[in-house]
KEROPA-562102 format. One line per field, with one value per residue (C-alpha): residue number from 1; residue in three letters; chain; x, y, z. Coordinates in pm, whole numbers. Layout:
REM KEROPA-562102
resi	c(NUM, ...)
resn	c(ALA, ...)
chain	c(A, ...)
px	c(X, ...)
py	c(Y, ...)
pz	c(Z, ...)
This chain:
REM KEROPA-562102
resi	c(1, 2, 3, 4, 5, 6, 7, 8, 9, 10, 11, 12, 13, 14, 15, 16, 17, 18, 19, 20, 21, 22, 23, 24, 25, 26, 27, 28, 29, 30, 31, 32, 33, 34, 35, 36, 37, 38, 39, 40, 41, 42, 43, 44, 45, 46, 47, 48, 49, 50, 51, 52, 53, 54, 55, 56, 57, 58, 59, 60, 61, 62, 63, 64, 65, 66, 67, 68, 69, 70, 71, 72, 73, 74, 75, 76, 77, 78, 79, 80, 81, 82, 83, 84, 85, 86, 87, 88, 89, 90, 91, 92, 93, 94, 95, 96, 97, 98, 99, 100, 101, 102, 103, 104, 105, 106, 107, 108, 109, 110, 111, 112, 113, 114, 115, 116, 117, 118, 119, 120, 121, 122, 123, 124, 125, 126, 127, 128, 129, 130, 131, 132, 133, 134, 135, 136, 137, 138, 139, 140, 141, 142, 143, 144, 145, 146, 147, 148, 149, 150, 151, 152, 153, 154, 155, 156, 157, 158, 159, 160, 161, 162, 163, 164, 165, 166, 167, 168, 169, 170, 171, 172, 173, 174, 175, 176, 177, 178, 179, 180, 181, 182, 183, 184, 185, 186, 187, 188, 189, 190, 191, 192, 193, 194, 195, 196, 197, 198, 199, 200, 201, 202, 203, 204, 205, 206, 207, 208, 209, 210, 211, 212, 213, 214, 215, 216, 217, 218, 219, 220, 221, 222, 223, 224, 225, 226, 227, 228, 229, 230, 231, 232, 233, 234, 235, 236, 237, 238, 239, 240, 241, 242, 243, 244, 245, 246, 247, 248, 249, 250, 251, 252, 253, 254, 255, 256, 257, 258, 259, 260, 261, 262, 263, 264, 265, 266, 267, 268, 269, 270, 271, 272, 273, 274, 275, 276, 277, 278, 279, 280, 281, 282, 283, 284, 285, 286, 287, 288, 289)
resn	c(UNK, UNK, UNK, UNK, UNK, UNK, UNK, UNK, UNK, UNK, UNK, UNK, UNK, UNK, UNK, UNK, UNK, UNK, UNK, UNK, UNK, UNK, UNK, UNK, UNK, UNK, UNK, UNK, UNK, UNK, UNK, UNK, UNK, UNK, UNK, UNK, UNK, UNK, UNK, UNK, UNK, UNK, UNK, UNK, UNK, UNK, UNK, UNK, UNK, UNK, UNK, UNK, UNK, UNK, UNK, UNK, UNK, UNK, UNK, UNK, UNK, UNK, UNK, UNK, UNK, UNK, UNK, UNK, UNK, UNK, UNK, UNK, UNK, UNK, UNK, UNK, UNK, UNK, UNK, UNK, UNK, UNK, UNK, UNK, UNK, UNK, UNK, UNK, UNK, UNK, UNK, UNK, UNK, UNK, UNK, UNK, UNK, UNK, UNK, UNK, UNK, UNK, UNK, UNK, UNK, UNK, UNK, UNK, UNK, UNK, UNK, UNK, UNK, UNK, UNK, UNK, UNK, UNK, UNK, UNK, UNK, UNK, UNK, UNK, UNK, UNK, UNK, UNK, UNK, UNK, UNK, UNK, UNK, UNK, UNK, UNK, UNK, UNK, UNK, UNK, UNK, UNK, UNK, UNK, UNK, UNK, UNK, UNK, UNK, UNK, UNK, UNK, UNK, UNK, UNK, UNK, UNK, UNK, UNK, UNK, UNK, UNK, UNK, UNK, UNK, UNK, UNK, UNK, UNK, UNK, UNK, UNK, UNK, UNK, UNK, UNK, UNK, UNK, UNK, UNK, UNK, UNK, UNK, UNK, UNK, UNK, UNK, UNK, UNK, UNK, UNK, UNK, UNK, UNK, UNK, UNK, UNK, UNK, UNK, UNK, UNK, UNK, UNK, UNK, UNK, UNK, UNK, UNK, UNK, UNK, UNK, UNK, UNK, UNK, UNK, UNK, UNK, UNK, UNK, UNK, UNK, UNK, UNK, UNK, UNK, UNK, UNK, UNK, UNK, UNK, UNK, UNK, UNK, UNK, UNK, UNK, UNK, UNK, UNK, UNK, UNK, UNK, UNK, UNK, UNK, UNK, UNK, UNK, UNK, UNK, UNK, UNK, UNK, UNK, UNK, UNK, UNK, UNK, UNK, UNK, UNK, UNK, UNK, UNK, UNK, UNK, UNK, UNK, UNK, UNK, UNK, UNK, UNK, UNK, UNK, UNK, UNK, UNK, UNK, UNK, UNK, UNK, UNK, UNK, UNK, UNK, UNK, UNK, UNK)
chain	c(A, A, A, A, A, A, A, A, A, A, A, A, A, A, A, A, A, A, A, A, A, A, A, A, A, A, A, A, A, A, A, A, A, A, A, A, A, A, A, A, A, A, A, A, A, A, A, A, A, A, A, A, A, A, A, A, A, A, A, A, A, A, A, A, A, A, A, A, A, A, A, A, A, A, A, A, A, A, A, A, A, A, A, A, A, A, A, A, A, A, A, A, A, A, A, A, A, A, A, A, A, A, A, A, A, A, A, A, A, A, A, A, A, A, A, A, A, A, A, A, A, A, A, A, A, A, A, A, A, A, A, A, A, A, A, A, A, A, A, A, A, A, A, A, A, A, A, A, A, A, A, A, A, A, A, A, A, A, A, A, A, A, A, A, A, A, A, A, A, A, A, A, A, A, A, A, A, A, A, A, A, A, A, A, A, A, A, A, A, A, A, A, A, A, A, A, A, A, A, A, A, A, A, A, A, A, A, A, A, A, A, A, A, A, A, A, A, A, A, A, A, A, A, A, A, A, A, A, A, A, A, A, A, A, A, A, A, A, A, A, A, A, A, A, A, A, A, A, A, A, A, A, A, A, A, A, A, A, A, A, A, A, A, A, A, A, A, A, A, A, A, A, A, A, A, A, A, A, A, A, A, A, A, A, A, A, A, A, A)
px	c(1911, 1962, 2205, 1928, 2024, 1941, 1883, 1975, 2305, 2368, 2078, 2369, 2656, 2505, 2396, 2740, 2859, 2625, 2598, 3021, 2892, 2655, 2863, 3136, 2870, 2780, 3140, 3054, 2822, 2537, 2207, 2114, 1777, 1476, 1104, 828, 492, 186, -176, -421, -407, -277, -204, 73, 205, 220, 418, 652, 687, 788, 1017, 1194, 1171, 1378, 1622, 1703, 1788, 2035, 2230, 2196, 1947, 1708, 1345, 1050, 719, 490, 138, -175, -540, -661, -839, -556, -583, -356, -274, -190, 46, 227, 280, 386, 628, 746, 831, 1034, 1247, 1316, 1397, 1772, 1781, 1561, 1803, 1567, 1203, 962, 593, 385, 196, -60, -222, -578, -921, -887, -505, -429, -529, -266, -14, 272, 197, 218, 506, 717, 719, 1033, 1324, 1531, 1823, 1603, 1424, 1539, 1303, 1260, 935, 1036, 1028, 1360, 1497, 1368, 1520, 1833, 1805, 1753, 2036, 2293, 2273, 2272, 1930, 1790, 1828, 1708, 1350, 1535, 1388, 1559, 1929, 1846, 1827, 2139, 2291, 2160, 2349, 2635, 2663, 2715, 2951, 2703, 2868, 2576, 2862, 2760, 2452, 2117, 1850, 1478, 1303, 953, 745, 773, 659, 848, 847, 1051, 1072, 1163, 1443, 1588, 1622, 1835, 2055, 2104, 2193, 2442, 2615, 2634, 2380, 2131, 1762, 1418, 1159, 820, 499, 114, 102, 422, 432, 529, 717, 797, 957, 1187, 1234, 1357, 1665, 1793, 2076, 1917, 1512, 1382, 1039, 828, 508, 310, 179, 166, 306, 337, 684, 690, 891, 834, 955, 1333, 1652, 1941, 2180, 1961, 1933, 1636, 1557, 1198, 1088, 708, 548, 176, -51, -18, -322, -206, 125, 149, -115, -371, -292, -125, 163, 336, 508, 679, 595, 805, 597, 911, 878, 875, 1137, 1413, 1493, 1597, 1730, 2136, 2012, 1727, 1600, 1387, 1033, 1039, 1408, 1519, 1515, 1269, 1514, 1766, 1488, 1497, 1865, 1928, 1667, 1861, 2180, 1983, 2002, 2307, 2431, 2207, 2358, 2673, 2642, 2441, 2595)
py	c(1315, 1701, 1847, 2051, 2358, 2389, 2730, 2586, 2534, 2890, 3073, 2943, 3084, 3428, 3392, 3309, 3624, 3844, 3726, 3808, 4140, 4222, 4127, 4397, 4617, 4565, 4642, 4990, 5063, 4966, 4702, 4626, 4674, 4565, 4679, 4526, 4694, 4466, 4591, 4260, 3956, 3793, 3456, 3451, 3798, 3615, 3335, 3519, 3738, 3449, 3296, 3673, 3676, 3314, 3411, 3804, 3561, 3394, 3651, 3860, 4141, 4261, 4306, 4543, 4486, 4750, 4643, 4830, 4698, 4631, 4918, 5118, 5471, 5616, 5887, 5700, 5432, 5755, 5902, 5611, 5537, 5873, 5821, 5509, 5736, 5936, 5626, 5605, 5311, 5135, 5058, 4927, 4901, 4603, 4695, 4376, 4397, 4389, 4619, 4544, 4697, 5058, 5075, 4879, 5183, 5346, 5138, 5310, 5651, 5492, 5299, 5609, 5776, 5537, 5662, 5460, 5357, 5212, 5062, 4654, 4509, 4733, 4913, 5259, 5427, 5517, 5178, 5094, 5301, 5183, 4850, 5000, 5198, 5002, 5269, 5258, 5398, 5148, 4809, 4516, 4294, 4039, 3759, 3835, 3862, 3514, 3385, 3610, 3427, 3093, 3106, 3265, 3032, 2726, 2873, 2933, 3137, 3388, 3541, 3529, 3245, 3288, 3308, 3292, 3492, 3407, 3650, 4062, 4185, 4431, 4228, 3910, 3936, 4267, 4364, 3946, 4064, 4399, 4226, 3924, 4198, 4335, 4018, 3969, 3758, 3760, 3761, 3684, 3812, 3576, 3707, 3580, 3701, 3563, 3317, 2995, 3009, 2639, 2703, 2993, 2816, 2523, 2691, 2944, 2784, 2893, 2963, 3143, 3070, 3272, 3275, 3179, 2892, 2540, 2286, 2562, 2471, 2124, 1848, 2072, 2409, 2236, 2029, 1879, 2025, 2354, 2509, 2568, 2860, 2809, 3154, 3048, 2944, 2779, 2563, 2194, 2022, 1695, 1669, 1456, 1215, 1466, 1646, 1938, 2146, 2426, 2348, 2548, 2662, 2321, 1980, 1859, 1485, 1566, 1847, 1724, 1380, 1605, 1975, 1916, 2149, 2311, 2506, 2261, 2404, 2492, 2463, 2628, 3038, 3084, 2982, 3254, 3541, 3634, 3577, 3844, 4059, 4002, 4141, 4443, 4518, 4460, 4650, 4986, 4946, 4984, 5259, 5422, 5740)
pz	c(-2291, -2299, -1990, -1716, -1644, -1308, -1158, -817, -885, -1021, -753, -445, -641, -676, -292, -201, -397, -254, 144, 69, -43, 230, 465, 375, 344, 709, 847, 679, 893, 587, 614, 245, 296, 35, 114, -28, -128, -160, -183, -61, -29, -369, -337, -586, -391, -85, -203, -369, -69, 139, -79, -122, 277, 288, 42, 174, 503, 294, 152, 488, 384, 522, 450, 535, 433, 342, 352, 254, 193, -157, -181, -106, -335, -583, -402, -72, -267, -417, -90, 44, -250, -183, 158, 67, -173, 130, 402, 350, 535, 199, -80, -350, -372, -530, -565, -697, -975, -1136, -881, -792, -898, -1032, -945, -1249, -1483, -1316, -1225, -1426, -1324, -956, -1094, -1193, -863, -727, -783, -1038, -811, -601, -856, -828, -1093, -1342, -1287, -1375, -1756, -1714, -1560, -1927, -2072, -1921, -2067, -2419, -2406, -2183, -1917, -1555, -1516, -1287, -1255, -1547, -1486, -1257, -1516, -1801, -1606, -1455, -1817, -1864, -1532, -1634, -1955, -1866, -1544, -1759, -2047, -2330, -2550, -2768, -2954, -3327, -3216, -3338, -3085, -3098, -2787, -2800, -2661, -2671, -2276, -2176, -1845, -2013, -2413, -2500, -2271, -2314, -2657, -2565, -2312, -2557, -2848, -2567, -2576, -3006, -3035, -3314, -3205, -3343, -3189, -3198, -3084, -3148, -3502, -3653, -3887, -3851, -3533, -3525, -3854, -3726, -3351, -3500, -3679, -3405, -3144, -2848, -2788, -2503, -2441, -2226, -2404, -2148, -2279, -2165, -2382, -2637, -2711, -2903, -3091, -3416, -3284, -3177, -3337, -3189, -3066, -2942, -2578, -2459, -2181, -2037, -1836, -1809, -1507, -1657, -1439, -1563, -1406, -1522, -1319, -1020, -1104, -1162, -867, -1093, -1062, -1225, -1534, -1826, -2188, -2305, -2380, -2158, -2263, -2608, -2633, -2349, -2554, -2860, -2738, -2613, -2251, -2125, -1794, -1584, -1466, -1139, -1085, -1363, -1430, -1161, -888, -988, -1013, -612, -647, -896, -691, -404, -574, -711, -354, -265, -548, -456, -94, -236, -445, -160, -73)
């Protein structure tokens, strides 16, 4: 039986960290404060705005919601944007994406107009760029650093390991790649038209999965002894009876008997993404001048 890594367990020592952090913050004089954009009515927006809403209350930050209707224009979000920039009271900004309707076309020239130190997840070209270069340009995707968290969290050493990221986004794969090259590992990148992924899965020490893909991630793609990182959140509508329920790229009945750990889905990386958000804030606050 392979060891969970549970993301709950490392999501309440981050918030411990960083309600320590806002707090001194505070005595200064300084509210770490996070706005969210959101254009409509997004379902999946609206869930993840609430559960960013209960965990800023956690870690003492506060939040300020900036709504607009979906058919908001380009020039209005910009202006808005730009306004935020200004608001020295805002410390980092989230926009959700995809934008709706035409917006889409144009989300990273909407995108670019926040100013990368309040940039908290990584929207920015030059927030990028940070990652690529291991500059402070911005802050990294907060998905990626909760894998980074995860794994650090429980003593998982990458030095010298061979890893297998599967998946090149440049939301998840491609900057998990950088920041797992910034701690000496050695990475394989998988993406729809490699070969034989199984094949190369199956001989790294650690895979990180975030294809997308449900039950993508089989007996034949792991070994024993291998951890498995699971950033996917796919639609299972077999769980519960038939009821469904959200579920990872990992067949997790065939690859948890084998693998020696892996990230549960939900529980897992998911749990420490508003966590590491939540820092990104923290961590403008205090370099707010």
């Amino acid at each position: 039986m392979a060891k969970l890594l549970s993301g709950k367990e490392v999501a309440a020592s981050l918030n411990e960290s960083i309600r320590e952090r806002a707090e001194a913050l505070r005595a200064r004089g300084i509210t770490p404060k996070l706005a969210i954009v959101r254009c409509g009515e997004n379902p999946s927006d609206l869930a993840y705005e609430r559960g960013a809403a209960k965990r800023a209350e956690v870690c003492g930050i506060e939040i300020e919601n900036v709504l607009y209707p979906e058919g908001v224009t380009k020039e209005e979000l910009i202006s808005g944007i730009e306004k935020l920039n200004g608001d020295d009271s805002v410390h980092g900004v989230l926009l959700f994406r995809p934008l709706p309707g035409e917006l889409r076309k144009c989300e990273s020239e909407i995108a670019n107009h926040l100013l990368p130190e309040k940039d908290v997840d990584c929207m920015t070209d030059l927030s990028h760029a940070g990652v690529y270069t291991g500059k402070d340009l911005g802050y990294p995707p907060c998905t990626p650093e909760a894998c980074m968290k995860i794994l650090d969290y429980y003593e998982i050493d990458l030095k010298g390991k061979n890893v297998t990221v599967i998946g090149r986004s440049l939301v998840v794969g491609k900057p998990v790649t950088m920041m797992l090259m910034g701690k000496h590992a050695t990475v394989t990148v998988c993406h729809t038209r490699t070969v034989d992924v199984a094949g190369i899965a199956s001989k790294a020490d650690i895979i990180v999965t975030a294809a997308g893909a449900l039950k993508s991630l089989t007996k034949d793609f792991v070994q024993p002894g291998q951890v498995v990182i699971d950033v996917s959140i796919n639609w299972d509508p077999d769980k519960k009876d038939g009821k469904g329920g959200i579920a990872g790229d990992a067949d997790f009945e065939e690859v948890e008997p084998i693998v020696s750990a892996i990230t549960p889905v939900p529980g897992g990386v998911g749990a420490v993404t508003t966590s590491v958000l939540m820092e990104h804030v923290v961590r403008a606050a205090e370099w707010f001048r």
